[in-house]
SERO-4910 file (N, C-alpha, C, O; in steps of 0.05 Angstrom, whole numbers):
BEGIN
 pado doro    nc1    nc2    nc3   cac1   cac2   cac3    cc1    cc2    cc3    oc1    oc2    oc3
  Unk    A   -701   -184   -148   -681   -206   -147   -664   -202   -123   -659   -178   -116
  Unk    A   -651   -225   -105   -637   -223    -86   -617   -202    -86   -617   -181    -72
  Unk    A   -595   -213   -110   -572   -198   -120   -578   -176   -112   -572   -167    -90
  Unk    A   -594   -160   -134   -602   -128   -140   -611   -123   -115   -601   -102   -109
  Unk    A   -629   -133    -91   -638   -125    -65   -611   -121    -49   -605   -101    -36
  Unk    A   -598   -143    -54   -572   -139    -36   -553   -111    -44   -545    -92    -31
  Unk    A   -551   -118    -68   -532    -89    -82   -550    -73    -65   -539    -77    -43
  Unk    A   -567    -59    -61   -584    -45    -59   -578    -27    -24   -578     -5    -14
  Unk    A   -574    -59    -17   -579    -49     18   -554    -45     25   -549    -29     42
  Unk    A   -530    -59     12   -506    -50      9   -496    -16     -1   -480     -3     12
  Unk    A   -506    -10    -18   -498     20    -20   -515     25      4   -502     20     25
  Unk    A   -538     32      9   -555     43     31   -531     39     52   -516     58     52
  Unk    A   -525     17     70   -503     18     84   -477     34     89   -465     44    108
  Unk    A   -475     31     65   -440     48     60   -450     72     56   -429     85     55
  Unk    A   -471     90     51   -482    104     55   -482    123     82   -470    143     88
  Unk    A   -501    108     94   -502    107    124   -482    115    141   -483    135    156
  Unk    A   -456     92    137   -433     95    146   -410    121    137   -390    127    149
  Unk    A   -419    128    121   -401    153    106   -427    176    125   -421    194    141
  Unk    A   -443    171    120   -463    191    148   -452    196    173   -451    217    186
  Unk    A   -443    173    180   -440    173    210   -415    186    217   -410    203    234
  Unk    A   -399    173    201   -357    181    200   -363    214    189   -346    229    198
  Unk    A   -385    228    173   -379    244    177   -395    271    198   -393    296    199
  Unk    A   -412    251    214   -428    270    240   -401    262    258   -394    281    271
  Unk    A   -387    244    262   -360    245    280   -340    258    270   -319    258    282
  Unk    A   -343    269    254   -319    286    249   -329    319    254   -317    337    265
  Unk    A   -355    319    243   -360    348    253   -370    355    279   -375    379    281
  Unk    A   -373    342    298   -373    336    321   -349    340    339   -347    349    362
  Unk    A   -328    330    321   -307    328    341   -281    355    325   -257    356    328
  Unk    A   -300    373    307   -293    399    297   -307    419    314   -294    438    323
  Unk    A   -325    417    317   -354    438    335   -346    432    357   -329    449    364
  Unk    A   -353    405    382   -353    403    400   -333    387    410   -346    368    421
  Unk    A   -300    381    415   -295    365    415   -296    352    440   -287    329    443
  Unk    A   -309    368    460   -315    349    487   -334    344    498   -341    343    522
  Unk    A   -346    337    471   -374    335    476   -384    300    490   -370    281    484
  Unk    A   -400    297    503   -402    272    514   -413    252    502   -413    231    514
  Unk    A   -427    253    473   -444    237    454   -410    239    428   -412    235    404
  Unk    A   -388    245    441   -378    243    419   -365    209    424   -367    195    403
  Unk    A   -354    198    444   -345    184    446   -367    160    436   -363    144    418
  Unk    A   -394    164    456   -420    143    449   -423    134    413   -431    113    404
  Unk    A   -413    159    398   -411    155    365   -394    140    366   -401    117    365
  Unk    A   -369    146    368   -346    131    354   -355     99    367   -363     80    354
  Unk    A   -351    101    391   -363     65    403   -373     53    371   -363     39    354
  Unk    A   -405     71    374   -434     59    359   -416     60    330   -419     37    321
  Unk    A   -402     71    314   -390     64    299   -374     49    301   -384     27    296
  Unk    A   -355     49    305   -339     19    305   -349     -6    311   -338    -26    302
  Unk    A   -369     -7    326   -390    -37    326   -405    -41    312   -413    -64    306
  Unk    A   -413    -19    301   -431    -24    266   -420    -34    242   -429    -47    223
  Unk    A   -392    -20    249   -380    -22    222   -365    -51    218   -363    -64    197
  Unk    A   -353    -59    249   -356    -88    249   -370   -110    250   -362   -133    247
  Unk    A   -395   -103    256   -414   -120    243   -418   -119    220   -416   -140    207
  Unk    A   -425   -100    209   -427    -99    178   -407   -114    159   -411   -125    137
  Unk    A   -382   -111    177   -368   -124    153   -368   -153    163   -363   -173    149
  Unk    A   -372   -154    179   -381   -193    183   -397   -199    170   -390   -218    156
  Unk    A   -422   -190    166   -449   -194    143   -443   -196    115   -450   -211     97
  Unk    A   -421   -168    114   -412   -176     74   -394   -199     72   -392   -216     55
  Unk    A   -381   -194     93   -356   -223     87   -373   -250     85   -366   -269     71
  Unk    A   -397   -250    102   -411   -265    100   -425   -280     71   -425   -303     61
  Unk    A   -436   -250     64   -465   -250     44   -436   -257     16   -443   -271     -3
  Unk    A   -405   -246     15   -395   -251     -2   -384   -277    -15   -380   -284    -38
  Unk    A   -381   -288     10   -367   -323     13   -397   -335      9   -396   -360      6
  Unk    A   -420   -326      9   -447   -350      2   -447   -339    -29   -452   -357    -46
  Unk    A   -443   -318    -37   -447   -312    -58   -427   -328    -88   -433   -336   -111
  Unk    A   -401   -324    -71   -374   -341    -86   -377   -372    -83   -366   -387    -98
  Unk    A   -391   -380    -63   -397   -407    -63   -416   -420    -84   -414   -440    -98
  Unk    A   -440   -395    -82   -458   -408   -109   -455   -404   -138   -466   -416   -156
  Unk    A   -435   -383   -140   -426   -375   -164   -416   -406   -172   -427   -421   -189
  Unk    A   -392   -413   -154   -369   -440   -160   -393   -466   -160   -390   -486   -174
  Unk    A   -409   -463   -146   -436   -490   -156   -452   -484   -179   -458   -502   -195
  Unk    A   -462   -454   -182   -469   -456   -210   -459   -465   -236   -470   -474   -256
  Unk    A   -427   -458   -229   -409   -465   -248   -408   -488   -255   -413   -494   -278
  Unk    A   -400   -507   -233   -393   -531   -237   -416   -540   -249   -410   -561   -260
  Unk    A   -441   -536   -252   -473   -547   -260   -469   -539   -287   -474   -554   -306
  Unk    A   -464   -523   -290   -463   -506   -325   -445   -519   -335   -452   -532   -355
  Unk    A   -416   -522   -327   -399   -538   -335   -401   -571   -349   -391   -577   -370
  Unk    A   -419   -589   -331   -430   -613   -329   -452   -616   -355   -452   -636   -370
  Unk    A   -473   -590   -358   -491   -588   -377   -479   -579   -405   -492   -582   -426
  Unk    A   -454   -566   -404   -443   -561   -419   -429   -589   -440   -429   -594   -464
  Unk    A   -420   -602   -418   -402   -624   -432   -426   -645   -445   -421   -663   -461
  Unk    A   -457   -639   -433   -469   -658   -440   -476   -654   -475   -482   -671   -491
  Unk    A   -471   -623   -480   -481   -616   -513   -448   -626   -528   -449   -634   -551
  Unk    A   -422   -625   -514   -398   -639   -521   -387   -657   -506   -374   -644   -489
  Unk    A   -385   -676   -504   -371   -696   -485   -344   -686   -496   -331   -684   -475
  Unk    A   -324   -678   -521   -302   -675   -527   -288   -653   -524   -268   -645   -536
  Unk    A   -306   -638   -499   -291   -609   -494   -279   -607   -478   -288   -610   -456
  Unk    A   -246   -601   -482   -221   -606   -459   -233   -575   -433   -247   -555   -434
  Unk    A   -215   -591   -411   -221   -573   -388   -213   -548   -391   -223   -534   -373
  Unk    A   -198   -536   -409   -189   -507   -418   -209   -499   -433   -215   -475   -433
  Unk    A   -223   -517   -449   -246   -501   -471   -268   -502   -458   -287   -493   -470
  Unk    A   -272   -512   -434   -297   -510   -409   -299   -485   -395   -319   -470   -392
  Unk    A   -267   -482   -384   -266   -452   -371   -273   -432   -385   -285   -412   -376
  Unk    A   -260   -436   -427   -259   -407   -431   -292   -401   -444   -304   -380   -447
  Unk    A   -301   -429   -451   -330   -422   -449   -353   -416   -430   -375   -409   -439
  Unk    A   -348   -418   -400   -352   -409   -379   -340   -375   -371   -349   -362   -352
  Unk    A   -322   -367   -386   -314   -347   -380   -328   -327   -394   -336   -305   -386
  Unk    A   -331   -340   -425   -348   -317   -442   -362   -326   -455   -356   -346   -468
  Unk    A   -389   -313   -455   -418   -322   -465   -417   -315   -501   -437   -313   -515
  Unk    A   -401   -314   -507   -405   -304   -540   -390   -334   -544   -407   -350   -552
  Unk    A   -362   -346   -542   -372   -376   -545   -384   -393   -536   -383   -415   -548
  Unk    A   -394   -391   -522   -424   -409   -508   -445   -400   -528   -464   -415   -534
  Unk    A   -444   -381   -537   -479   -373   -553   -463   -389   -590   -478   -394   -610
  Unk    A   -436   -391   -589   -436   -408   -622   -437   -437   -611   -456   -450   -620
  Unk    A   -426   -447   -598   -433   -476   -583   -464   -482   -588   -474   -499   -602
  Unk    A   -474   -466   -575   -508   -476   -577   -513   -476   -599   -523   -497   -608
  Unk    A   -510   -455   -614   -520   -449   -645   -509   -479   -660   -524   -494   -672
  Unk    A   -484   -481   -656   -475   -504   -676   -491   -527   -666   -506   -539   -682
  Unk    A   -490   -533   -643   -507   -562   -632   -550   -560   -642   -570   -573   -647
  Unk    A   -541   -535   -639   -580   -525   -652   -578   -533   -667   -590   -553   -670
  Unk    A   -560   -523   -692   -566   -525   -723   -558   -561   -726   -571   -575   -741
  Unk    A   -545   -568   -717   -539   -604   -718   -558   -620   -711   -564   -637   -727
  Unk    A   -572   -619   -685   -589   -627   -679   -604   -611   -659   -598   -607   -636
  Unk    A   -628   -601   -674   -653   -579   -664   -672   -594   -651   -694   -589   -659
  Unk    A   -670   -614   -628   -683   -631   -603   -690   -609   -588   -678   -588   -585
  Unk    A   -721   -619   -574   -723   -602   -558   -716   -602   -533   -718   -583   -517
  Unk    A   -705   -631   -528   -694   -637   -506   -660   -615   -496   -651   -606   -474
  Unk    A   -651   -613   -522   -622   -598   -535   -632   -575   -523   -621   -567   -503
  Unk    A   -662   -558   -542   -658   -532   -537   -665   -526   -510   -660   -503   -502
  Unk    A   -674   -542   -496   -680   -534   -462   -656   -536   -451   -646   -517   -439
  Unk    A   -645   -555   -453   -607   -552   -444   -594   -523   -448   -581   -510   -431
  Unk    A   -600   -514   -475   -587   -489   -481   -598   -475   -467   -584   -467   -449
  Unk    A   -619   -466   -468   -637   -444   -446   -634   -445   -421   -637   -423   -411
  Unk    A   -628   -461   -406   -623   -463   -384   -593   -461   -376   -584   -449   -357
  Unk    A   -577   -476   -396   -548   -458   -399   -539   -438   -392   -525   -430   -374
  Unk    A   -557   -426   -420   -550   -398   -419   -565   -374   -402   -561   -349   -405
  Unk    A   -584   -386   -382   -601   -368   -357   -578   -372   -331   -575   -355   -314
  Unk    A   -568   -390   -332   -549   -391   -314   -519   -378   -316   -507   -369   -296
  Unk    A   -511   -379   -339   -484   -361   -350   -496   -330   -338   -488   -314   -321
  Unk    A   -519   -330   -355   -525   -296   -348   -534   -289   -308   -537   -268   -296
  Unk    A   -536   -314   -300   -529   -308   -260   -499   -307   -257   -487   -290   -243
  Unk    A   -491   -323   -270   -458   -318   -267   -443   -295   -264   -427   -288   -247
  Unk    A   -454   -281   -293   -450   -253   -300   -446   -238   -274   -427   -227   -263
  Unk    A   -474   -241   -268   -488   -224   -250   -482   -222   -220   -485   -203   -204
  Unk    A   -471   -251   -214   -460   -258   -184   -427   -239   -189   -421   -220   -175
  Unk    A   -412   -248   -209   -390   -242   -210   -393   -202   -210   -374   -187   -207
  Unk    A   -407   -198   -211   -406   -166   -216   -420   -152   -185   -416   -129   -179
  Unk    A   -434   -169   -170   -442   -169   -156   -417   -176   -133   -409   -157   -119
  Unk    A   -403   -202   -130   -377   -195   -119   -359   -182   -110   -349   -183    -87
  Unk    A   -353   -166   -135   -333   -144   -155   -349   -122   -126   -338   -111   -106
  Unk    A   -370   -121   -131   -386   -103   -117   -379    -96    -85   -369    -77    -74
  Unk    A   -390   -120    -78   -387   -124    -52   -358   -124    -37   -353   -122    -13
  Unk    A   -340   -129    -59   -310   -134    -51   -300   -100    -47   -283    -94    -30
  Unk    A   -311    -81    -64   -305    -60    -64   -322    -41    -43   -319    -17    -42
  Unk    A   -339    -54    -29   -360    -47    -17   -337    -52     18   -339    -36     36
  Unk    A   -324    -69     19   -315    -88     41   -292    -66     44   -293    -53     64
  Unk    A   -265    -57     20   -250    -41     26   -253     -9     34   -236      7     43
  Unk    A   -285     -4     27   -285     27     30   -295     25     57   -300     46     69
  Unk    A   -299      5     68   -313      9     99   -282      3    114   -269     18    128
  Unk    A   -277    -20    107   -246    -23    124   -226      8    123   -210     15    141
  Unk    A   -231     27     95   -209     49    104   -228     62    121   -220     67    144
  Unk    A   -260     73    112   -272     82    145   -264     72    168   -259     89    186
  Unk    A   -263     57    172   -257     45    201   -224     48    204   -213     58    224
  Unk    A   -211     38    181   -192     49    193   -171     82    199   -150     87    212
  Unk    A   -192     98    179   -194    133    187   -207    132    218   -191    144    233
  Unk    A   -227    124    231   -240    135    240   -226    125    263   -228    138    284
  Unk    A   -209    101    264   -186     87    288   -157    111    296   -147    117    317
  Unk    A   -151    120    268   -134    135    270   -150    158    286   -152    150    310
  Unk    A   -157    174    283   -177    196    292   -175    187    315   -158    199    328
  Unk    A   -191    162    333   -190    160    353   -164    156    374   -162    164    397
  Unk    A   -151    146    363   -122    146    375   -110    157    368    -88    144    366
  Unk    A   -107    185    358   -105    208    353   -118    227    384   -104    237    401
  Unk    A   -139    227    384   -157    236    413   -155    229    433   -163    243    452
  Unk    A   -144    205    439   -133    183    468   -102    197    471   -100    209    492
  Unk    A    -78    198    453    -60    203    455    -62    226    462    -48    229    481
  Unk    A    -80    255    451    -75    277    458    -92    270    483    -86    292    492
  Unk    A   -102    263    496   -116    259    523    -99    259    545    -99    271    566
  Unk    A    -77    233    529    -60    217    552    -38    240    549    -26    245    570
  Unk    A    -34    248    537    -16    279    537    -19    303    549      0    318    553
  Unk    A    -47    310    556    -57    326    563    -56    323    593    -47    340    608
  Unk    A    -69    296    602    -72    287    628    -31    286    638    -22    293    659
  Unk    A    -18    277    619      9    279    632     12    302    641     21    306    663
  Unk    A      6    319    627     16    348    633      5    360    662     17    370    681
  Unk    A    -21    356    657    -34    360    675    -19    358    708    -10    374    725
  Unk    A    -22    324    702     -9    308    731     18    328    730     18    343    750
  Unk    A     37    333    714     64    345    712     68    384    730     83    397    744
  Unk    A     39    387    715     24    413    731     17    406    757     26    423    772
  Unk    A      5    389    767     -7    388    787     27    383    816     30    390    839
  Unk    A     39    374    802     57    362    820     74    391    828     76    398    851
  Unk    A     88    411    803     95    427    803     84    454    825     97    473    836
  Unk    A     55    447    826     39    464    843     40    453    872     35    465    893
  Unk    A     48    422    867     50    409    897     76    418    922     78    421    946
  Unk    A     97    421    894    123    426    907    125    459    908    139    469    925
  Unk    A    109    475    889    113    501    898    102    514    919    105    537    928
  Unk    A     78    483    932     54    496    947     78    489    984     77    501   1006
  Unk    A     93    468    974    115    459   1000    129    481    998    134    486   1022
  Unk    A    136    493    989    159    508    988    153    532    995    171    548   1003
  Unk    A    127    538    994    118    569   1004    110    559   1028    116    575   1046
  Unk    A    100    543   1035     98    536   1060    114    529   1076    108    529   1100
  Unk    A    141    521   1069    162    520   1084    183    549   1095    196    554   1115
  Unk    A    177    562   1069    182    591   1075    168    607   1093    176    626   1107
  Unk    A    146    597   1091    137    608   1115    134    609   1138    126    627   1154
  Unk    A    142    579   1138    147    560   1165    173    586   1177    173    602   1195
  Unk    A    190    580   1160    221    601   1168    211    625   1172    215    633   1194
  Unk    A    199    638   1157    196    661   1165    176    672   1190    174    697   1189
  Unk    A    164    661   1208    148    652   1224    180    644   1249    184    653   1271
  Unk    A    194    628   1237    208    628   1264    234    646   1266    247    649   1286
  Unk    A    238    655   1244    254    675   1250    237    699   1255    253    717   1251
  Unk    A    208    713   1263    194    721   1270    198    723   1299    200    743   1313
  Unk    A    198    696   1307    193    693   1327    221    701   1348    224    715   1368
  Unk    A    239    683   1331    270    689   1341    276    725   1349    287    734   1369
  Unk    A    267    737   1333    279    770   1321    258    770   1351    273    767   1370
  Unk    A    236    771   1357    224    777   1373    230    774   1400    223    789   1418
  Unk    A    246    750   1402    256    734   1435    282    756   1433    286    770   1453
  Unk    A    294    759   1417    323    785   1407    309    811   1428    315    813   1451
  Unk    A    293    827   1416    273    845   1420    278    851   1449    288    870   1462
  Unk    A    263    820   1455    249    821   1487    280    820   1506    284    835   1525
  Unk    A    300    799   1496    319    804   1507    339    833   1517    349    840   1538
  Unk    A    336    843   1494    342    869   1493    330    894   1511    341    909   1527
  Unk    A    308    891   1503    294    911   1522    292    915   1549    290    935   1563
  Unk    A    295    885   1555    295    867   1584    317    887   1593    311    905   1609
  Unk    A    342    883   1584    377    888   1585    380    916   1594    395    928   1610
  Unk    A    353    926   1575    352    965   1571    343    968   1598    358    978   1614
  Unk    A    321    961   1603    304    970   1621    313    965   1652    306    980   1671
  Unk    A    335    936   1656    345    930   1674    364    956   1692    376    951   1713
***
């Protein structure tokens, strides 16, 4: 059945994705500068937003046919009572144990076979209802455990950018520090080079003076 295929590929997915969030995490425990670490997180976060475009998708076709099956069950419903108010429609749409005395009473009144194919078909459709609605339930809970993956795996990443851009400040902060200590020894040496030179012209003066 569709449903049950979909349930199906749906866990497999969220599966998958709890795979992946956790090869990026031990990845970025083992190796954190590793160069296939970034290529993950990318390939995750584009998976995982696609994916959830597909459930949001597969969920809103699913809630759409649930609300047309309804309304069809509803319509076949009123046909075994034309005198059933719109509250005793819902709550017999809501639960199949009065839907199954409804039929029974209209069975035992009039046992047509035209009647009991109404009922059968009724009640094959209540039990999709069931089945869509749990299927929903499913997929709805399927939609929030990927949104906190993604949004763990966002934190994590801007978590790793910030210590980056922190690291690189420092860096540049280092680099500049080495810029001005590298002027400064070089300027000292500039001086000491001409007072070298000075002490030396001293020297020569002197000696000149002696020797004269």
């Amino acid at each position: 059945m569709i449903i049950s295929s979909n349930r199906k590929l749906s866990n497999e997915v969220k599966q998958k994705m709890d795979n992946l969030s956790q090869d990026i995490n031990n990845t970025k425990k083992d190796n954190p500068n590793s160069n296939d670490l970034q290529i993950k997180e990318q390939l995750y976060k584009s998976i995982a937003f696609s994916v959830k475009q597909i459930l949001e998708e597969c969920q809103n076709s699913q809630l759409d046919y649930k609300n047309n099956l309804k309304s069809k069950t509803t319509r076949q419903t009123k046909y075994l009572d034309a005198n059933l108010t719109e509250q005793q429609l819902n709550d017999i749409c809501e639960d199949p144990e009065k839907v199954t005395q409804l039929f029974q009473q209209k069975l035992f009144n009039a046992p047509s076979i035209q009647l009991q194919n109404a009922v059968s078909d009724i009640q094959d459709k209540f039990k999709d209802i069931l089945k869509l609605e749990k299927s929903v339930q499913e997929l709805h809970q399927l939609l929030s455990d990927i949104a906190i993956l993604v949004h763990q795996q966002g934190e994590m990443i801007d978590d790793i950018e910030l210590n980056v851009n922190s690291t690189k400040k420092n860096v540049d902060k280092a680099n500049q520090h080495l810029k001005k200590a590298k002027e400064h020894h070089l300027s000292a040496k500039k001086k000491y080079c001409c007072l070298m030179i000075i002490g030396m012209v001293i020297i020569v003066i002197i000696l000149s003076t002696t020797l004269s």
